[in-house]
DRENBA-759607 format. One record per residue (C-alpha): residue in three letters; residue number from 0; x, y, z. Coordinates in steps of 0.001 Angstrom, whole numbers, plus 500000, padded with zeros to 6 digits. Layout:
REM DRENBA-759607
residuo:num:px:py:pz
ALA:NUM:X:Y:Z .
...
REM end
This chain:
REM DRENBA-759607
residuo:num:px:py:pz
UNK:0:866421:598939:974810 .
UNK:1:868989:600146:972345 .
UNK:2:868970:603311:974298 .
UNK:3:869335:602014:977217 .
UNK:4:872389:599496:975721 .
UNK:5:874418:602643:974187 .
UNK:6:873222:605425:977017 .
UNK:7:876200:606191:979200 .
UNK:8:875555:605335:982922 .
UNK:9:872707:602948:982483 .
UNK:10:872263:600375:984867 .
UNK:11:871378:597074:982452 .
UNK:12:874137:595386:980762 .
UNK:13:874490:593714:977844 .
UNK:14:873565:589930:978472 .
UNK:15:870427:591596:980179 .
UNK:16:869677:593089:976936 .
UNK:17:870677:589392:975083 .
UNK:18:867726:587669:976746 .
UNK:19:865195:590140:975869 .
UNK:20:866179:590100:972617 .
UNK:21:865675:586980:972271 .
UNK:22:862268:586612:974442 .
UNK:23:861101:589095:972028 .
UNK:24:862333:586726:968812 .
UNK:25:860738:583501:970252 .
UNK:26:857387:585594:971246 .
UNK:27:857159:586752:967488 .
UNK:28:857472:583334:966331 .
UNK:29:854946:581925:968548 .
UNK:30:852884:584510:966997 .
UNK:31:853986:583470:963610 .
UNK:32:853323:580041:964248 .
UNK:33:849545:579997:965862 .
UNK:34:848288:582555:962354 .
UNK:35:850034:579913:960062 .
UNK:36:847991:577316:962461 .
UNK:37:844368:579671:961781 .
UNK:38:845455:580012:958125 .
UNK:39:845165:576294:957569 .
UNK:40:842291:575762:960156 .
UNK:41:839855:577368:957742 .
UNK:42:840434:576152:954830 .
UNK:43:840786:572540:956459 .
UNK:44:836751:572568:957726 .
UNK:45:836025:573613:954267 .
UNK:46:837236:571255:952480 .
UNK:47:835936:568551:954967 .
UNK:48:832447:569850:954957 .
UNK:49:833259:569951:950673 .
UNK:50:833693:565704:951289 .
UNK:51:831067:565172:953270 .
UNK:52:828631:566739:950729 .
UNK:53:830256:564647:948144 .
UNK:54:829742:561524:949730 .
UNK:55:826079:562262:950407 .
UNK:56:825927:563132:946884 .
UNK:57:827819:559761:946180 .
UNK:58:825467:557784:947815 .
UNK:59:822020:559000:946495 .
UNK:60:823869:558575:942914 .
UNK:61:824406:554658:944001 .
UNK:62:821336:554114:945215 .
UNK:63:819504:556010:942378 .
UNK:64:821646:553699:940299 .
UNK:65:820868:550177:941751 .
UNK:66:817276:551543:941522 .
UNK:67:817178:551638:937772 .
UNK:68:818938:548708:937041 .
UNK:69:816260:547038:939610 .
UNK:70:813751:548347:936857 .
UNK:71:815481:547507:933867 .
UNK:72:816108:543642:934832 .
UNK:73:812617:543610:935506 .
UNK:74:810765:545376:932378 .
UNK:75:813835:544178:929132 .
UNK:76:814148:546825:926702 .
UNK:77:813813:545704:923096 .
UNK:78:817359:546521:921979 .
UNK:79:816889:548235:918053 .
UNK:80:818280:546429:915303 .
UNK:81:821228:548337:913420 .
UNK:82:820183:550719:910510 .
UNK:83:821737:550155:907498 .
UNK:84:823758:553010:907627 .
UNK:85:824740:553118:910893 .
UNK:86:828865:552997:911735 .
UNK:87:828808:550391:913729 .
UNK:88:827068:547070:912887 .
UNK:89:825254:547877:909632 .
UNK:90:824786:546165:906504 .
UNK:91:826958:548474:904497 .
UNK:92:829409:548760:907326 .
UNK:93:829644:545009:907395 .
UNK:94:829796:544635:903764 .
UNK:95:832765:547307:903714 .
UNK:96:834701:545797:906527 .
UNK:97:834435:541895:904491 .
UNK:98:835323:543883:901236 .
UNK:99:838555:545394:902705 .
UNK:100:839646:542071:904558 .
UNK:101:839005:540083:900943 .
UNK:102:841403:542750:899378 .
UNK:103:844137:542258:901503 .
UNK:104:843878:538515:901020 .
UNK:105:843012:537655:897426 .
UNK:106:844130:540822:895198 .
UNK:107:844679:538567:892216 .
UNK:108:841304:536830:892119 .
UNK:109:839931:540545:892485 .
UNK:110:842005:541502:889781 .
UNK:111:840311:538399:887525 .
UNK:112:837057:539245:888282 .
UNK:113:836860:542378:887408 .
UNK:114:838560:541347:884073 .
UNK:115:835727:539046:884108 .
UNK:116:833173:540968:884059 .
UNK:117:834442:543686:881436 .
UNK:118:834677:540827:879299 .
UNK:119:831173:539859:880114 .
UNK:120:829806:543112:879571 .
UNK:121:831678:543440:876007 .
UNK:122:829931:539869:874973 .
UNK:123:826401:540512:875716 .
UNK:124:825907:543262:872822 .
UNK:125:826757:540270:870598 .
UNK:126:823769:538227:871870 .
UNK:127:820937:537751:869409 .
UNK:128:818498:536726:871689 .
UNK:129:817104:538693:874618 .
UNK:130:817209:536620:877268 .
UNK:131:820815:535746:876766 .
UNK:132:821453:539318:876212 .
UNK:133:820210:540028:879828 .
UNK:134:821784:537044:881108 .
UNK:135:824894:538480:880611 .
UNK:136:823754:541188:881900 .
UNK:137:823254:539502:884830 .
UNK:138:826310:537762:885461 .
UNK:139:828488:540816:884534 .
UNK:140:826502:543030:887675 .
UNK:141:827434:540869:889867 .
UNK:142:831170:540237:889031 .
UNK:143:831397:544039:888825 .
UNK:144:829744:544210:892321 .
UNK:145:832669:541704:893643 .
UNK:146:835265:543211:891963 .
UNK:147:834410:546894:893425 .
UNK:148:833869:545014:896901 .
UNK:149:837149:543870:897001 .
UNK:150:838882:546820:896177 .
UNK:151:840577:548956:898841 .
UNK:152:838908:550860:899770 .
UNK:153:835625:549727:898488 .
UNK:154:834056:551596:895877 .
UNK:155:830324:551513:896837 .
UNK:156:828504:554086:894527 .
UNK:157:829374:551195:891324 .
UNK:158:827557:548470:893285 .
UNK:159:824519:550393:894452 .
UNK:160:823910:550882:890412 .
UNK:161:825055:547127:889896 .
UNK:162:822128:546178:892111 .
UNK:163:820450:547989:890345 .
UNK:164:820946:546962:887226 .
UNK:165:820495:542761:888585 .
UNK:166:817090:543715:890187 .
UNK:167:815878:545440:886401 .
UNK:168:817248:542874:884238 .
UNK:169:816096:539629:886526 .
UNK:170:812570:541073:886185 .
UNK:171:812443:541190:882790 .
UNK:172:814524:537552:882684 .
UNK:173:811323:536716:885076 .
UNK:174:809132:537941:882163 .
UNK:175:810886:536528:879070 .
UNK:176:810925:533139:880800 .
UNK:177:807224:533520:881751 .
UNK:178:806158:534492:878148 .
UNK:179:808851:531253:876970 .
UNK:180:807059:528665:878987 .
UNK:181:805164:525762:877852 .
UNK:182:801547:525977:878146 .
UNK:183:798400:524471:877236 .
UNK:184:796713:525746:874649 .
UNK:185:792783:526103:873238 .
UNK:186:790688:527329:870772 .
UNK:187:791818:530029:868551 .
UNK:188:795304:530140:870158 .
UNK:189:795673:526365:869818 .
UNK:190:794260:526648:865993 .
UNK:191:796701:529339:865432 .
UNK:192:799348:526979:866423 .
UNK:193:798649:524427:865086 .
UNK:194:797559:525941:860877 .
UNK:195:800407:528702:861444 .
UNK:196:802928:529716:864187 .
UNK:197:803924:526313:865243 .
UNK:198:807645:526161:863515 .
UNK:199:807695:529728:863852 .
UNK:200:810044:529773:866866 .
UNK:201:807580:531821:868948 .
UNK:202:806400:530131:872216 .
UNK:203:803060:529109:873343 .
UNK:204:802644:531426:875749 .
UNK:205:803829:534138:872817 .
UNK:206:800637:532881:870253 .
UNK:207:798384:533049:873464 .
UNK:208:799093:537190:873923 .
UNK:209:799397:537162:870540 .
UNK:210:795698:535743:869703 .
UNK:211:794006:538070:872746 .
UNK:212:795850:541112:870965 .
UNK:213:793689:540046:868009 .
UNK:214:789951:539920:866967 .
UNK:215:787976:537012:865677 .
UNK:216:786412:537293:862128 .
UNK:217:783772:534973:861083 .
UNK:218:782860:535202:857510 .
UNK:219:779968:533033:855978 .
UNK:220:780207:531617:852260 .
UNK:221:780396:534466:850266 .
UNK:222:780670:537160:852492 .
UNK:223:783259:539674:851263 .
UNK:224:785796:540853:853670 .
UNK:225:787624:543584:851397 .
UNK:226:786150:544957:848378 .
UNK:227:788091:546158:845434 .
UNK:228:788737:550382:845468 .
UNK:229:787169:550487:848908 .
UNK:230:789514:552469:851496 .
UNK:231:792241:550086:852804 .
UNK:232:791022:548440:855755 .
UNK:233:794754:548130:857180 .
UNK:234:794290:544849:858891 .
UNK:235:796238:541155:858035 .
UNK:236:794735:538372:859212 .
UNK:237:795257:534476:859609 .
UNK:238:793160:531877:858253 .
UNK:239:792136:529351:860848 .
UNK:240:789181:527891:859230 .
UNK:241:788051:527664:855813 .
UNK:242:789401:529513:852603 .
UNK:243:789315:533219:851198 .
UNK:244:788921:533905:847905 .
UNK:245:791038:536938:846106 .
UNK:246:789562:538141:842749 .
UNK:247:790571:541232:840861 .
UNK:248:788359:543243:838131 .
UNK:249:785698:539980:838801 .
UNK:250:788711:537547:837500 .
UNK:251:789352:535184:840634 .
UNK:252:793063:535094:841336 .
UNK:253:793294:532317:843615 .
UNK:254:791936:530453:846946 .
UNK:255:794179:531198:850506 .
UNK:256:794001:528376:852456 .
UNK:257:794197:527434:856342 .
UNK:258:796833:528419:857840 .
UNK:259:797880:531393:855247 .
UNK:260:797432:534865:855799 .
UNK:261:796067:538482:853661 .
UNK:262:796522:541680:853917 .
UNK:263:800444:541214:855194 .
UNK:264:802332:542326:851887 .
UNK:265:800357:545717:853120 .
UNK:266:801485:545013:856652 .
UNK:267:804885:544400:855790 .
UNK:268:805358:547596:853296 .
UNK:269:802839:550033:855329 .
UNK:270:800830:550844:852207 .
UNK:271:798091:551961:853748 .
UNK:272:800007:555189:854644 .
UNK:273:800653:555879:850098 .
UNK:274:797872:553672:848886 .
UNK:275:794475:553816:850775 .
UNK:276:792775:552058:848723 .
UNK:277:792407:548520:848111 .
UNK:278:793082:546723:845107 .
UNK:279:791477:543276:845327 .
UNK:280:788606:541972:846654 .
UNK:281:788967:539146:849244 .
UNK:282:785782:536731:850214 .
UNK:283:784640:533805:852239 .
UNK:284:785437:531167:849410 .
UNK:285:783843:527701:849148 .
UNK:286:780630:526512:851281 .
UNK:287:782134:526439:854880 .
UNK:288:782467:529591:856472 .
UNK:289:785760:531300:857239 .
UNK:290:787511:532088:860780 .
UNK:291:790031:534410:860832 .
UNK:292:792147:535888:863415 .
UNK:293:792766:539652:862144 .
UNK:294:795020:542687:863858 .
UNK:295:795278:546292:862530 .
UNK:296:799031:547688:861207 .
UNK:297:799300:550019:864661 .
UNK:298:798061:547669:867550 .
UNK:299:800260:544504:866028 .
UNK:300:803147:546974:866022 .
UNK:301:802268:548026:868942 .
UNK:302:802172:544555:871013 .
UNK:303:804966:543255:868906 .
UNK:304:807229:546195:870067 .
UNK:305:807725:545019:873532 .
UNK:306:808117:541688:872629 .
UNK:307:811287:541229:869921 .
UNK:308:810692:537176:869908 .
UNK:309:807249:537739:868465 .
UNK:310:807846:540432:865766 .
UNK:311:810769:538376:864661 .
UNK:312:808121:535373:864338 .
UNK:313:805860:537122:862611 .
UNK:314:808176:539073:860215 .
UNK:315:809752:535300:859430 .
UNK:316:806442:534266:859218 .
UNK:317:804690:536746:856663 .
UNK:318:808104:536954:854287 .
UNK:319:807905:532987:854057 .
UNK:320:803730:533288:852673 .
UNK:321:804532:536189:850537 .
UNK:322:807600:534144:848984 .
UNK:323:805268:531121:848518 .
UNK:324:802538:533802:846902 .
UNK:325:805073:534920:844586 .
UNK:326:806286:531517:843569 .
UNK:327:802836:530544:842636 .
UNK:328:802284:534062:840636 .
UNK:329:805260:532641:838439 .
UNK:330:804174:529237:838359 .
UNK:331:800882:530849:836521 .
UNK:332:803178:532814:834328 .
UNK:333:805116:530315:833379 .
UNK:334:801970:528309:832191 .
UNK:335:800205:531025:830643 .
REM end
C-alpha cells in the first residue's frame, strides 16, 4: 500500500488508502481484544473449579465438626484440675497474682511485717524454753512468708524455705506439747512422781519415758547392790521403796531414803571414765526390801539428749540431793 500511495501513475488515491489503514487498525484490535478475552478465560475456570473444591472441603470440615461436638455433649470429658505450676490457674500462679495486687495496695503494712518478723526472729534465741523458742519460730515463718508475698514482685524461693521451716518446727511443737501433757500415771512412774520428780518441773508424760528408759531393781534386806573396790557399776538410781544403806571400810555412813538417789555424784562428774572403781558399798538397808529405778551414765544421756526439759530436771534434781548429802556430811562434822 505505501507503494502503491507514493508510485507515480497508480490508480488508488489517498482516502482509498485512509480506510484500509484503518480496517487494518480496527482488525488488529479485534485481535487484541478476543487474546486478552482467552487470557482471562483460563485462569477464570481455574480459580472457579479452586472454590468449588474449597467449599466441598468446607462442608465435610462442618459436618465433621457438628459430629464431634454430637460426641462430646454426649460422653463429658473430665476437665484436669490445674497443676501447681501451671501459668494459668495454679496455686503458685494464684498466690503470685494476690501477692502483687496486696503490694500495690498496702506497702506500709508489708513494710511492718517484715519488720515484724526480723524482730521475731532476733527474740526467739533469747527463749529459755523450747517450746517458746519454736513458737517464735513459728510466728516469725509466717510473717516472713507475708512479707516476701507482698513484695513486688514476689520473692518465692524465701517462702518455699519458710514453709519449710513452719512444717519442721510445728512437728516438734506437736511433740513437746505431747510429751507436756497431763496424764495418768501408775506404778513405778506414778511412785517416781510422787517420792521424787514431782516439783521437779518435768511433766508426767516426761517421768513416764523417763521410767521405761530405766530398769527396775529389787533388792531384798541385805542384798548388796555395790560393793566397795569392785569395778564401778556406772549406774544412779532412785529409791522408790525402802532404804539403802552406804558403809565404807565396814563403818556404815548413813541410810538413803525414799525418794533419794546413789550413784549420781558419779553421774554428774563422769567418774567412771578416771575412777573405775567403787569406793563404798551400798545395800538393801532395814527389813523391807528395796525398789529402785536405776539407768546407766550413756543411755540416761542418751534419752535425756533429745529431750532438754528432762536433763534440766534431772540435773536440778541430782545437784539439790547431793547439796542435802553434803549438808548432812557437815552436820556430822560439826558434831564429831
Amino acid at each position: 500500500f505505501f507503494l502503491a500511495a507514493f508510485w507515480p501513475g497508480s490508480s488508488i488515491d489517498k482516502a482509498r488508502l485512509i480506510s484500509m489503514r484503518a480496517l487494518l487498525q480496527r482488525t488488529r484490535r479485534a485481535q487484541t481484544v478476543a487474546h486478552r478475552c482467552r487470557s482471562v478465560t483460563g485462569p477464570s475456570r481455574a480459580l472457579a473449579a479452586t472454590q468449588r473444591r474449597t467449599t466441598l472441603r468446607s462442608a465435610i470440615l462442618r459436618r465433621t465438626a457438628a459430629l464431634r461436638r454430637t460426641s462430646t455433649d454426649a460422653t463429658p470429658k473430665k476437665e484436669k484440675p490445674p497443676s501447681f505450676h501451671s501459668e494459668k490457674g495454679g496455686v503458685v500462679e494464684n498466690m503470685k497474682t494476690s501477692a502483687t495486687r496486696n503490694a500495690e495496695t498496702l506497702p506500709a503494712l508489708n513494710d511492718l511485717v517484715g519488720l515484724a518478723g526480723f524482730g521475731l526472729i532476733t527474740v526467739q534465741w533469747l527463749m529459755d524454753d523450747v517450746l517458746v523458742l519454736r513458737s517464735f519460730g513459728l510466728a516469725s515463718c509466717a510473717s516472713m512468708i507475708i512479707f516476701n508475698l507482698c513484695r513486688k514482685p514476689p520473692v518465692m524461693l524465701p517462702v518455699y524455705f519458710n514453709v519449710l521451716f513452719i512444717a519442721v518446727n510445728g512437728y516438734f511443737v506437736a511433740r513437746i506439747m505431747d510429751e507436756r501433757r497431763d496424764i495418768e500415771l501408775c506404778g513405778d512412774a506414778a511412785a517416781l512422781w510422787d517420792t521424787a520428780l514431782s516439783d521437779s518441773g518435768l511433766p508426767r508424760k516426761g517421768v513416764q519415758l523417763l521410767v521405761e528408759a530405766g530398769d527396775l531393781v529389787l533388792l531384798q534386806p541385805g542384798e548388796i547392790r555395790s560393793r566397795e573396790g569392785a569395778p564401778r557399776r556406772n549406774r544412779v538410781a532412785i529409791i522408790l521403796e525402802g532404804s539403802v544403806s552406804v558403809d565404807l571400810s565396814g563403818e556404815h555412813l548413813a541410810d538413803i531414803p525414799v525418794g533419794d538417789c546413789v550413784g549420781e555424784f558419779g553421774y554428774v562428774n563422769k567418774r567412771g571414765i578416771d575412777d573405775p572403781v567403787e569406793h563404798v558399798s551400798t545395800s538393801c538397808g532395814g527389813s523391807a526390801a528395796c525398789r529402785l529405778i536405776s539407768w546407766d551414765y550413756e543411755e540416761l544421756d542418751a534419752h535425756v539428749a533429745s529431750r532438754p526439759d528432762a536433763k534440766r530436771a534431772l540435773e536440778h534434781f541430782f545437784a539439790k540431793k547431793l547439796l542435802e548429802k553434803l549438808e548432812h556430811m557437815n552436820e556430822m562434822h560439826v558434831h564429831d
